[in-house]
VONU-528829 format. One record per residue: residue number from 1; x negated, y, z of N, C-alpha, C, O in turn. Coordinates in steps of 0.001 Angstrom, whole numbers, plus 500000, padded with zeros to 6 digits. Atoms other than C-alpha are relative to their C-alpha. Layout:
GUNU  num     nxx     nyy     nzz    caxx    cayy    cazz     cxx     cyy     czz     oxx     oyy     ozz
GUNU  NUM       X       Y       Z       X       Y       Z       X       Y       Z       X       Y       Z
...
This chain:
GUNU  num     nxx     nyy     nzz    caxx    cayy    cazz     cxx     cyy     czz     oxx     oyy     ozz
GUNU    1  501458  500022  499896  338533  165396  828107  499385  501346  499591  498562  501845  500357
GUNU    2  500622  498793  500300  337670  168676  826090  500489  501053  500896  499740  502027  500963
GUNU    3  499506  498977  499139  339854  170806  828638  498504  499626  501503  497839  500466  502110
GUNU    4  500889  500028  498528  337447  169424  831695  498094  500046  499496  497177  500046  500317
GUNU    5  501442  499789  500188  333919  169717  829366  500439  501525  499723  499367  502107  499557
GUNU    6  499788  498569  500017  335433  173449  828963  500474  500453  501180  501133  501470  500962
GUNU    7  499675  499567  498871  336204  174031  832541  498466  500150  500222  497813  501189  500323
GUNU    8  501494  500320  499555  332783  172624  833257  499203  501360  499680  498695  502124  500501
GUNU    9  500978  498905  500382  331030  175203  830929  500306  501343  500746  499383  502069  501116
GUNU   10  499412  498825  499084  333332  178059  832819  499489  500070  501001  498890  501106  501290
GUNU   11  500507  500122  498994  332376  176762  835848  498311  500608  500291  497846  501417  501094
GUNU   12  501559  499660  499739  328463  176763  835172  499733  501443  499453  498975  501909  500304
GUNU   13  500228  498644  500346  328138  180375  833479  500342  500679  501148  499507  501430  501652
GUNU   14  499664  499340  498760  330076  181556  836443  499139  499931  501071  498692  501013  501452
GUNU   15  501109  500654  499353  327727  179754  838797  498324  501060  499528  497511  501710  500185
GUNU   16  501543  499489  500284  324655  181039  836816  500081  501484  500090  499122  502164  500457
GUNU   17  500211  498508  499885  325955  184628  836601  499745  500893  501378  498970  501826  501590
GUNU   18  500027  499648  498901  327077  184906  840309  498685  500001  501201  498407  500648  502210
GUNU   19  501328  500158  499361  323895  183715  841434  498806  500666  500007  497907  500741  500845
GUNU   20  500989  498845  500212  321888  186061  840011  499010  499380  499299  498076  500176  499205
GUNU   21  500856  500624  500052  319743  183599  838624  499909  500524  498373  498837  500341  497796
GUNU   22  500453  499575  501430  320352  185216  834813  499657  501279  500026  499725  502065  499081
GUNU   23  500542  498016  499803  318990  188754  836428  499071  499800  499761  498478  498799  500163
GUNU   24  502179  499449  499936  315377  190004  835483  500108  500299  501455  500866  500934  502189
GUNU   25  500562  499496  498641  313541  189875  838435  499673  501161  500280  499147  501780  499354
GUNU   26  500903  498977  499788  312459  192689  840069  498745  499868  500521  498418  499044  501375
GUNU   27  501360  500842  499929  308721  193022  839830  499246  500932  501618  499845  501866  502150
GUNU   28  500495  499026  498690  306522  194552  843113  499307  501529  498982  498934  501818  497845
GUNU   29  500369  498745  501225  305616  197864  842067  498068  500266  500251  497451  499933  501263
GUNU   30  500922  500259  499989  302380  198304  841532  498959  500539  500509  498713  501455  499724
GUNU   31  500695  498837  499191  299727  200030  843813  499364  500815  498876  499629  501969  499212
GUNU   32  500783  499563  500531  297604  201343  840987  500650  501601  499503  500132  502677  499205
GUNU   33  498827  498601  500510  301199  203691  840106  499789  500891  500612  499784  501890  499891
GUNU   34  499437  499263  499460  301226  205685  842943  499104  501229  499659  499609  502340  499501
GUNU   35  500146  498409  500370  298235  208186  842073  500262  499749  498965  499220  499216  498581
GUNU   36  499690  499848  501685  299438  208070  838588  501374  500725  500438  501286  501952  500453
GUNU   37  498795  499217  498953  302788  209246  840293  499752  500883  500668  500634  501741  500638
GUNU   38  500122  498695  499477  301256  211746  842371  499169  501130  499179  499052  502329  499433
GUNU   39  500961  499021  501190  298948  213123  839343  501435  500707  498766  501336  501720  498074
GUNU   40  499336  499423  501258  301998  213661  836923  501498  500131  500862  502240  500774  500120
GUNU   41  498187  500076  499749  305755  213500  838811  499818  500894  501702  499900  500373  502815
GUNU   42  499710  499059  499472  305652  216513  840764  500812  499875  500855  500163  499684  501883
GUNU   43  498873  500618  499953  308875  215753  841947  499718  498798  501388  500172  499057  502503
GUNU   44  500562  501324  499254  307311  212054  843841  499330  500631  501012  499482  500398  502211
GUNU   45  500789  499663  498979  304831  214126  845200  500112  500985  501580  499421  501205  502575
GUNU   46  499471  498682  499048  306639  216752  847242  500781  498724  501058  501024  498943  502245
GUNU   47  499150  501069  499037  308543  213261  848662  499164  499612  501545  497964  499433  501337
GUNU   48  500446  500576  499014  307567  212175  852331  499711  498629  499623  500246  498153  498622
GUNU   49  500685  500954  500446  305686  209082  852320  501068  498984  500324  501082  498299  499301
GUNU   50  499016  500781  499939  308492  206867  853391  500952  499864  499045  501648  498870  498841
GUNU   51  498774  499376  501462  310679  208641  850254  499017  499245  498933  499494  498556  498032
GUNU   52  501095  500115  501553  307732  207882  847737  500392  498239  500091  500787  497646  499087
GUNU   53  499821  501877  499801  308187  203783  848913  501471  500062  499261  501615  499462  498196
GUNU   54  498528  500002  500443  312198  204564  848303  499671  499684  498514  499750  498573  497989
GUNU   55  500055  499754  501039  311284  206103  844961  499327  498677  499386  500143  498069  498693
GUNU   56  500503  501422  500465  308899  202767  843939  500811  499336  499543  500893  498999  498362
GUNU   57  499138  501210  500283  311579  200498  844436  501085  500398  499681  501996  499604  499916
GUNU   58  498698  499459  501050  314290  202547  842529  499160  499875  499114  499768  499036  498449
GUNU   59  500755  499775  501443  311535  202857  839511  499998  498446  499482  500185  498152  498302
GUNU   60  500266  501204  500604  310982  198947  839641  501663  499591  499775  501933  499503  498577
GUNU   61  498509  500224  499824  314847  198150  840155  500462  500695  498344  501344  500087  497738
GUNU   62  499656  498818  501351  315309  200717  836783  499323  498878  499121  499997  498135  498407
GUNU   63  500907  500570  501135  312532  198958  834852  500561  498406  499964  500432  497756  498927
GUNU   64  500182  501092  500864  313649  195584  835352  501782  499555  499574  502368  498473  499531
GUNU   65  498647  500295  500417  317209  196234  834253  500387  500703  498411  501399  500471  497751
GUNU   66  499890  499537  501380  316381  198459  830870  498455  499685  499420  497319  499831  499870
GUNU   67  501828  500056  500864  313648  197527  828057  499999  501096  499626  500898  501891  499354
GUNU   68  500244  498662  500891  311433  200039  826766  499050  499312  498972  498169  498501  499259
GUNU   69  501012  500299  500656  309797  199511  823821  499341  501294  499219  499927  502374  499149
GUNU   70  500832  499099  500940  307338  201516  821668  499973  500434  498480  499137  499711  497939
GUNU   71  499672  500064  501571  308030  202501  817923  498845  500422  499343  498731  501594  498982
GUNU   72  501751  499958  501512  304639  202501  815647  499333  500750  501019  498715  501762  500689
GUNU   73  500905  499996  499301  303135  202707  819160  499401  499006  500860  499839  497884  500607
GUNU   74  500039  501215  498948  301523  200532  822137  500212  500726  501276  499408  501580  501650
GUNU   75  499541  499478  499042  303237  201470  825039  499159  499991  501025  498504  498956  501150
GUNU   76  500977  500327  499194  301175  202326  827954  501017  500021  501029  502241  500065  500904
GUNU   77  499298  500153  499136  301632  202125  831661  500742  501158  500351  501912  501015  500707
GUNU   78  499380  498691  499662  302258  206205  832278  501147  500165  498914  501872  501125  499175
GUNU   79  498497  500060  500979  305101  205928  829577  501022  499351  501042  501678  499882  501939
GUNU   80  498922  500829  498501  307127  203333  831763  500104  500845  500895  501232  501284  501120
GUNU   81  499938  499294  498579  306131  205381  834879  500857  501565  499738  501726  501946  500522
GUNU   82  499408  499307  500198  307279  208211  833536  501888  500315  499463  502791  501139  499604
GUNU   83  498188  499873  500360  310696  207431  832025  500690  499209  501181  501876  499320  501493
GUNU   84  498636  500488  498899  311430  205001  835160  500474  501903  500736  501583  502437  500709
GUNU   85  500324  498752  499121  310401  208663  837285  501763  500818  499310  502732  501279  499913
GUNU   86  498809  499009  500582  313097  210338  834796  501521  499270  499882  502589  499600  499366
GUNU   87  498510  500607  500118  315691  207998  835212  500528  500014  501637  501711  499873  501945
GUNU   88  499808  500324  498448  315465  207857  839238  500185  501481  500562  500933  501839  501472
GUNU   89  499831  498592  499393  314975  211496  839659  501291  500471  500482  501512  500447  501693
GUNU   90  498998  500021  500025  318367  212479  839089  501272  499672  500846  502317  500273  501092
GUNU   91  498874  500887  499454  320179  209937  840855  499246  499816  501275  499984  499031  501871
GUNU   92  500598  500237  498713  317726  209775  844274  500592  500501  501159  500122  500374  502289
GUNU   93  499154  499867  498521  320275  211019  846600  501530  499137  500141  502524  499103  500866
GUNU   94  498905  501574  499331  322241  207826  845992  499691  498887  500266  499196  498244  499340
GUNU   95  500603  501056  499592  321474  205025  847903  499830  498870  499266  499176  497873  499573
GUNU   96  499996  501133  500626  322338  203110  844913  500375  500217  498893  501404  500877  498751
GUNU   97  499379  499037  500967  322481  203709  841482  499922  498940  498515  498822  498388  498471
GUNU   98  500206  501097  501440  322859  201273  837698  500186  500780  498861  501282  501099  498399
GUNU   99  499686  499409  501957  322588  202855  834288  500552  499157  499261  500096  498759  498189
GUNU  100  499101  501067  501012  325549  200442  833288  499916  500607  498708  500203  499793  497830
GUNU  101  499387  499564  501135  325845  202392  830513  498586  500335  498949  498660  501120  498004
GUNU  102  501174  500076  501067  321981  201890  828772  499006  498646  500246  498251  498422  501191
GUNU  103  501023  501631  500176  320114  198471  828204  498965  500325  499282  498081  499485  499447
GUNU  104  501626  499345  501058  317199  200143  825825  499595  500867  499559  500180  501609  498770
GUNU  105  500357  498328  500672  315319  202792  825124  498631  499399  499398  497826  498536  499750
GUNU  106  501181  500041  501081  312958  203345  821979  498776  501260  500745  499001  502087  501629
GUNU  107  501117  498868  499686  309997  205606  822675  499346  499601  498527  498882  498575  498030
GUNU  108  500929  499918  501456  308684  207010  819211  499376  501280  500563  499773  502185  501297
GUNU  109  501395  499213  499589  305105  208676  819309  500255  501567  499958  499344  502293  500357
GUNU  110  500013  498557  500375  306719  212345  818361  501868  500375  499818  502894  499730  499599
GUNU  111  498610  499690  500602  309611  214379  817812  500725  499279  498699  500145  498441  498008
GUNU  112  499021  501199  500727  312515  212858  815579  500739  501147  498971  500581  502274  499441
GUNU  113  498906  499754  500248  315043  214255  813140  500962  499484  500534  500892  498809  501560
GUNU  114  498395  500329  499821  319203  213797  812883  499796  498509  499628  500267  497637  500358
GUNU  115  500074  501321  500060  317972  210564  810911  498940  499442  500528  498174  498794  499816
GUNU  116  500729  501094  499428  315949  209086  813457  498627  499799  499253  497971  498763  499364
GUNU  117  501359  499939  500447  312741  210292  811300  499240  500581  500253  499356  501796  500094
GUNU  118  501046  499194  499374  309569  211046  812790  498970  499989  499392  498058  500548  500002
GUNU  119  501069  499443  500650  307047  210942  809978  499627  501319  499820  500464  502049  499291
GUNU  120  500443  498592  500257  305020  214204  809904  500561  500788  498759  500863  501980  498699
GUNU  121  499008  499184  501637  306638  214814  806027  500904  500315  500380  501518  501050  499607
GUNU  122  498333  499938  500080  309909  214892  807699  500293  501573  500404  499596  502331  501078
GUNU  123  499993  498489  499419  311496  218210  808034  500923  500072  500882  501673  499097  500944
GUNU  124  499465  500161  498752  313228  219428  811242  499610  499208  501108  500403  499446  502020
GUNU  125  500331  500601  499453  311712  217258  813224  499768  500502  501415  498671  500510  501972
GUNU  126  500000  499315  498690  313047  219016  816663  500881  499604  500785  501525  500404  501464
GUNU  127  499286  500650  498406  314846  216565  819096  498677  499056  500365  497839  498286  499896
GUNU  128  501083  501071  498991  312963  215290  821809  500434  499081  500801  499684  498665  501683
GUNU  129  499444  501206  499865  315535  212552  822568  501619  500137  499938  502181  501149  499519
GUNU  130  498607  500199  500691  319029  211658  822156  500899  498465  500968  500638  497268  500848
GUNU  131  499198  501384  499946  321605  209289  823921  500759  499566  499059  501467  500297  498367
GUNU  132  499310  500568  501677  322957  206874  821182  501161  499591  500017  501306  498858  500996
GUNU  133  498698  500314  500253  326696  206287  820125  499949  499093  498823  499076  499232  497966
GUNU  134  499794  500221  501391  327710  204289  817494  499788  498334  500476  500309  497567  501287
GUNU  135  500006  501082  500073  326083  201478  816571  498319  499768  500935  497594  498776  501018
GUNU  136  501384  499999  499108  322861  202889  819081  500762  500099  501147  500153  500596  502095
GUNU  137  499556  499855  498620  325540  202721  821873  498963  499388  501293  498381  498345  500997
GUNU  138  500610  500494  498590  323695  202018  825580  498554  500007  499406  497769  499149  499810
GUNU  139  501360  499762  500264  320481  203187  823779  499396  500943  499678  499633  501465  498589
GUNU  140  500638  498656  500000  318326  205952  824263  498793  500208  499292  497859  499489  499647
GUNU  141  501550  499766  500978  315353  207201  821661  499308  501323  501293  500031  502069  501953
GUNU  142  501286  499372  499411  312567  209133  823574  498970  500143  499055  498707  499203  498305
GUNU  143  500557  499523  500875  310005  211433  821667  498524  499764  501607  498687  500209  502743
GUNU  144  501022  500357  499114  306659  210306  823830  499652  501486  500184  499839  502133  501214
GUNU  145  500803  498603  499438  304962  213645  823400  501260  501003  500632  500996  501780  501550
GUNU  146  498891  498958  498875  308346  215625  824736  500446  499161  501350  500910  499856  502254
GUNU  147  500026  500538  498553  308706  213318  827685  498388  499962  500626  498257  499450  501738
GUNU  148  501432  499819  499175  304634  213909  828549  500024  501547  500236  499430  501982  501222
GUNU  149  500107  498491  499921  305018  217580  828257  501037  500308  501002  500904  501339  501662
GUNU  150  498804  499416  499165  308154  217790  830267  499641  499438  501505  500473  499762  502352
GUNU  151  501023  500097  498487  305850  216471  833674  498882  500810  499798  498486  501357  500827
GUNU  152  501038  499060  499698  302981  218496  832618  500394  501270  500200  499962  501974  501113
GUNU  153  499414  498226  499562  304769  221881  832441  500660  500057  500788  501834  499737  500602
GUNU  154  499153  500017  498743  305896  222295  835561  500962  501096  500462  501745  501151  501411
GUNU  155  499492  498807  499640  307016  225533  835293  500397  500538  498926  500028  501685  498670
GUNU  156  499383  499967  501528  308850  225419  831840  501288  500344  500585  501903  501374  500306
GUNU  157  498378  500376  499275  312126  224548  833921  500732  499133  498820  501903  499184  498447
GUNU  158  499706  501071  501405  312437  222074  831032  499300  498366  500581  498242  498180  501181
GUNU  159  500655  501307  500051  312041  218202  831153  500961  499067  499091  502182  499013  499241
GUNU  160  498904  500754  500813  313302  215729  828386  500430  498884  500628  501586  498511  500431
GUNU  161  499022  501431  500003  313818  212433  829908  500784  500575  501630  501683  499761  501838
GUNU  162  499118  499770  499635  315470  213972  832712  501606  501186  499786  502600  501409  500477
GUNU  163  499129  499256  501075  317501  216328  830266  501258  498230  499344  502484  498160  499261
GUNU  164  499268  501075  500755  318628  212627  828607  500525  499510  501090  501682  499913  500963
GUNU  165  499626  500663  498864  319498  210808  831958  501014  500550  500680  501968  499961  501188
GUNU  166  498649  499626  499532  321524  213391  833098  501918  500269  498632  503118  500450  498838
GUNU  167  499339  500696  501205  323346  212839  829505  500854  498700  500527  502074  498848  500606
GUNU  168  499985  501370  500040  323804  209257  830256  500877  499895  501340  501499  498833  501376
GUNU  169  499441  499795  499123  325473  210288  833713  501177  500640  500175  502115  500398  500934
GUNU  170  498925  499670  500316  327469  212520  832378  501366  499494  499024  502545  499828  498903
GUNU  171  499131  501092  501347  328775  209915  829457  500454  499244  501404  501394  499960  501749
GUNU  172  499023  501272  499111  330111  207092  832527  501083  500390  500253  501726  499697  501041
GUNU  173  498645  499948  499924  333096  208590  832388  501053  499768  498667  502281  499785  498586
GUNU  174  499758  500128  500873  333147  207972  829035  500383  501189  498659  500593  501027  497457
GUNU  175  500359  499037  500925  333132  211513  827779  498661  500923  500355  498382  501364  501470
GUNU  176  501275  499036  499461  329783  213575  827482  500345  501556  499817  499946  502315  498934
GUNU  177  499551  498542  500271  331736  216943  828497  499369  500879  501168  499939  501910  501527
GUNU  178  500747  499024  498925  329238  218395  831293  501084  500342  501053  501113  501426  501636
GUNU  179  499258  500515  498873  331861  217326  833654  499774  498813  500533  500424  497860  500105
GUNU  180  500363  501459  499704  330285  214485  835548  500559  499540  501568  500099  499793  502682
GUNU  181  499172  500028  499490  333187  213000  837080  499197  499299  501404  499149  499733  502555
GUNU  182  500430  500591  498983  331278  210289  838825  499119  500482  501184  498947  499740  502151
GUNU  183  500555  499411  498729  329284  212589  841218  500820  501186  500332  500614  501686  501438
GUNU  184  499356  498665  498814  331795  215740  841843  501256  499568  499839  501959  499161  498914
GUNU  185  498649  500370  500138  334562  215283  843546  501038  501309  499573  500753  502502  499466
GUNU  186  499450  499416  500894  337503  216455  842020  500277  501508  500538  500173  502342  499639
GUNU  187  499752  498435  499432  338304  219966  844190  498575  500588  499582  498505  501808  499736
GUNU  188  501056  498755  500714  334740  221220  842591  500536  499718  498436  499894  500568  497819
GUNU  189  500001  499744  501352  336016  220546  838773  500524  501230  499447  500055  501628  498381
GUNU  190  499428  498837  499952  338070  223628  838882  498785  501006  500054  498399  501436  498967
GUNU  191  501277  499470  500009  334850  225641  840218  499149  499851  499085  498787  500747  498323
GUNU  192  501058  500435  500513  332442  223596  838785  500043  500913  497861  499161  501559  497296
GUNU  193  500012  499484  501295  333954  224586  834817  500345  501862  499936  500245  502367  498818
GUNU  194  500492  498630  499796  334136  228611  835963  499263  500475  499812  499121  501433  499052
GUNU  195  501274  499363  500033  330908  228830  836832  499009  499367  498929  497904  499887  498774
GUNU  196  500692  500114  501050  329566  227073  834038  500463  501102  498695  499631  501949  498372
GUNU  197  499582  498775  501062  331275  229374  831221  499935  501583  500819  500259  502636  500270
GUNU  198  500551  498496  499645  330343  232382  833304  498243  499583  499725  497604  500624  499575
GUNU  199  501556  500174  500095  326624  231212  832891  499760  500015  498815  498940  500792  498324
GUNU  200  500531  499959  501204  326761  230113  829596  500468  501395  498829  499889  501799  497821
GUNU  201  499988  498535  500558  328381  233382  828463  498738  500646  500235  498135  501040  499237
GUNU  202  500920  499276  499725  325667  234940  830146  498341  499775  499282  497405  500486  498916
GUNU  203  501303  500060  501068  323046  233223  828438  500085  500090  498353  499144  500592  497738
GUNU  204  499901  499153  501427  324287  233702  824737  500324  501759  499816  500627  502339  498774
GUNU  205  499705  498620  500276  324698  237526  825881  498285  500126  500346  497763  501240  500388
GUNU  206  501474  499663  499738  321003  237194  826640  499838  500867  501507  499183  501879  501757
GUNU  207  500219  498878  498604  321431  238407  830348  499697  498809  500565  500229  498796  501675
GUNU  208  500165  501088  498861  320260  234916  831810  498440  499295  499362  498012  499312  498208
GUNU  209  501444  500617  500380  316598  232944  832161  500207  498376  499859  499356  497568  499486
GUNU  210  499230  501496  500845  318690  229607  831501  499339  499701  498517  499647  500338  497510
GUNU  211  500139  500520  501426  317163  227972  828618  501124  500038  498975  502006  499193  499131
GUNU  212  499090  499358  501360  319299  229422  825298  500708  498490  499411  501847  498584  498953
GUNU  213  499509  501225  500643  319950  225554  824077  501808  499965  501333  502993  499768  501061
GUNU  214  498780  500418  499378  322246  225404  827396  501166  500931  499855  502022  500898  500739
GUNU  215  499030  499532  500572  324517  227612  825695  500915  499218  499130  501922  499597  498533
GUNU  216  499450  500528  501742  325585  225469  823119  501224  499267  500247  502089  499321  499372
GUNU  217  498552  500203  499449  328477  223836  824994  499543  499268  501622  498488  498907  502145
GUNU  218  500392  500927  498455  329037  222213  828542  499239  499216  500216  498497  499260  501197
GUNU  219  501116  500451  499330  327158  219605  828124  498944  499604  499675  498506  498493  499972
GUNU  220  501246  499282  499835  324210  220867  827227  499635  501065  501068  498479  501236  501454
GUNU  221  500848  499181  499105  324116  223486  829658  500078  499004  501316  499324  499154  502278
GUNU  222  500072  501054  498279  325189  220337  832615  498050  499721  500239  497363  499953  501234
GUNU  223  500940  500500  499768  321741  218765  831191  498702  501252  500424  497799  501231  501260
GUNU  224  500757  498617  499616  320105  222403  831009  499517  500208  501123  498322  500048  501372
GUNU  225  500003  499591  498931  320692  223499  834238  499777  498664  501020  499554  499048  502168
GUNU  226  500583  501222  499151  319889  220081  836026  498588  499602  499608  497985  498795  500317
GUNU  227  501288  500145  500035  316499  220167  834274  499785  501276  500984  499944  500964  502164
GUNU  228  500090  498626  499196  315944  223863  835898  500119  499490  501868  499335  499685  502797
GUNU  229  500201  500363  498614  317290  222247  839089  498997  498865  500886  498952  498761  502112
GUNU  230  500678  500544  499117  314716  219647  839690  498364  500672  499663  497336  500523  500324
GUNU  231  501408  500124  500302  311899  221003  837720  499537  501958  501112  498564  502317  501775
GUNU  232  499885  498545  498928  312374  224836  839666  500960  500616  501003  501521  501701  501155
GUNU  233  498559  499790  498705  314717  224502  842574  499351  501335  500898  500435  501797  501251
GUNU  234  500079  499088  499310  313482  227213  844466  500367  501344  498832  501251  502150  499121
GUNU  235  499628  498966  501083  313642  229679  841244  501659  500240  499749  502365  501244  499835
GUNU  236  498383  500186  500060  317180  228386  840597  500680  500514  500913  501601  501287  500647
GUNU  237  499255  500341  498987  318223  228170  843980  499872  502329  500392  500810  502876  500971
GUNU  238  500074  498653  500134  316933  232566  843831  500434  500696  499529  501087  501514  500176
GUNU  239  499254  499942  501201  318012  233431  840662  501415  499427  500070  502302  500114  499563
GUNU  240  498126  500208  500764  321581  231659  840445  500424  498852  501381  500656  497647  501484
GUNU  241  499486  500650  498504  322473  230689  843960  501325  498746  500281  501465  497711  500932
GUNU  242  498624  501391  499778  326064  228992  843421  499771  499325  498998  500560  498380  499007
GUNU  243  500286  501233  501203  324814  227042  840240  499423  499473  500856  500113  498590  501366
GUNU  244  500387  500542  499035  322581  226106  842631  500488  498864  501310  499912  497843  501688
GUNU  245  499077  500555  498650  325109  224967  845722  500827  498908  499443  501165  497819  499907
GUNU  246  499268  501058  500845  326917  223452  843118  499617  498796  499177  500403  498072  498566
GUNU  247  501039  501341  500761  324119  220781  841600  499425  499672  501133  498647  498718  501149
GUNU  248  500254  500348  498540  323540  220763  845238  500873  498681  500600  500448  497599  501004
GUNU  249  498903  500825  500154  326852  219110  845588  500024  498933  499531  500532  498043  500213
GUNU  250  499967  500890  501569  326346  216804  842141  499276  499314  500342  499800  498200  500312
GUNU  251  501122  500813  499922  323337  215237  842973  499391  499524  501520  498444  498749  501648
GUNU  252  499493  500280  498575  323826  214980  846809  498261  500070  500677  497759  499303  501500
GUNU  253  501165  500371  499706  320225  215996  847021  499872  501816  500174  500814  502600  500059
GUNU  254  499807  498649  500249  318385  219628  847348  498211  499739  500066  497316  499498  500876
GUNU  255  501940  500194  500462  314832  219360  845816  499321  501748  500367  498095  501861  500380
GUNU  256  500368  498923  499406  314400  223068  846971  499242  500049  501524  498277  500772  501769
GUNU  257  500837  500283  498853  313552  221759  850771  498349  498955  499531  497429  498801  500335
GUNU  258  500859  500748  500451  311044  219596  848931  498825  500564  500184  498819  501314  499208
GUNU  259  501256  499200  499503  307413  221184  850258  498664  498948  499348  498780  497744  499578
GUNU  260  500971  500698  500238  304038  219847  848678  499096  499954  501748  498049  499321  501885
């Protein structure tokens, strides 16, 4: 009798999982987003109008598979819009894409320390987000004001939540070594780690306009140079041509044809 009320329960979890019926829905996205999307995500706006619909229903598809919540804030709607925007960016030249590897992200009102402290007393208070290991595995902190600044400056060649996302892309292989197995195939890894240590030499010799952080090892300069590539693909694509061809490759996209 207890072997067939424990089949049973096998049975129905299986049933309920396969069915989809224990998925968050996905919600319609919402008309009110799109100029809020074309006022701040640069990026959305350069998209053909058929691309911008794509982009929608990757942002809602994102949102209703990770929570965000707010830390000693009230989350508004351009928060959401903005971190789905920075999670889809990235990955928009794949027809299909899951951040298996994050279920929650915090958004606190300001930069953070090492311990996750963002009171104004605190000192250091200079990361503007962080993918989490440990016991914050599959969870990402976000500094609100460095993910609003990284859509308003458009011409920083800096953005944080797509700085973290391409983190989180580069971890599914299970190491975060600015080798991101899952988008290059393997005859560019050879290339691909060349021309990164010729770059990042070049930017701790101070002969490169690479943001100085993407020195600090591979993969920091992966996330570096993939902010640079969506936030100034034509600069990039001028300036450093085969980094260029080569995140060309990675991201199966080329935000350089992208025309307002």
């Amino acid at each position: 009798m207890i072997y067939t009320i424990i089949f049973g329960l096998i049975l129905a979890l299986a049933v309920y999982y396969f069915s989809g019926i224990g998925k968050k829905k996905v919600k319609p996205f919402p008309n009110h987003w799109h100029p809020l999307l074309m006022d701040h995500v640069l990026f959305y706006r350069k998209l053909p109008k058929s691309e911008q619909a794509v982009f929608q229903q990757r942002m809602m598809q994102f949102l209703s598979e990770v929570s965000i919540d707010g830390v000693q804030l009230e989350l508004q709607e351009l928060d959401k819009i903005l971190i789905a925007a920075s999670a889809v960016i990235p990955v928009f030249g794949f027809e299909e894409w899951h951040y298996t590897n994050l279920s929650g992200i915090l958004l606190y009102p300001d930069h953070f320390n090492e311990d996750l402290e963002f009171d104004s007393k605190r000192q250091l208070r200079n990361i503007g987000g962080l993918v989490g290991n440990g016991r914050f595995e599959k969870q990402m902190i976000l500094s609100k004001k460095a993910l609003h600044h990284g859509f308003k400056n458009t011409t920083d060649k800096s953005n944080t939540g797509i700085h973290e996302f391409v983190h989180l892309i580069d971890k599914l292989d299970d190491s975060t070594d600015g080798i991101p197995e899952r988008l290059l195939e393997h005859q560019y890894t050879i290339p691909w780690l060349t021309l990164i240590h010729k770059e990042m030499e070049a930017i701790n010799d101070n002969h490169s306009d690479i943001r100085k952080y993407g020195g600090t090892n591979q993969a920091e300069f992966f996330a570096v140079a993939s902010e640079y590539f969506f936030e100034r693909p034509d600069l990039l694509k001028k300036k450093h041509p085969e980094l260029y061809k080569m995140l060309v490759e990675c991201f199966r996209q080329e935000p350089a044809l992208l025309k307002n």
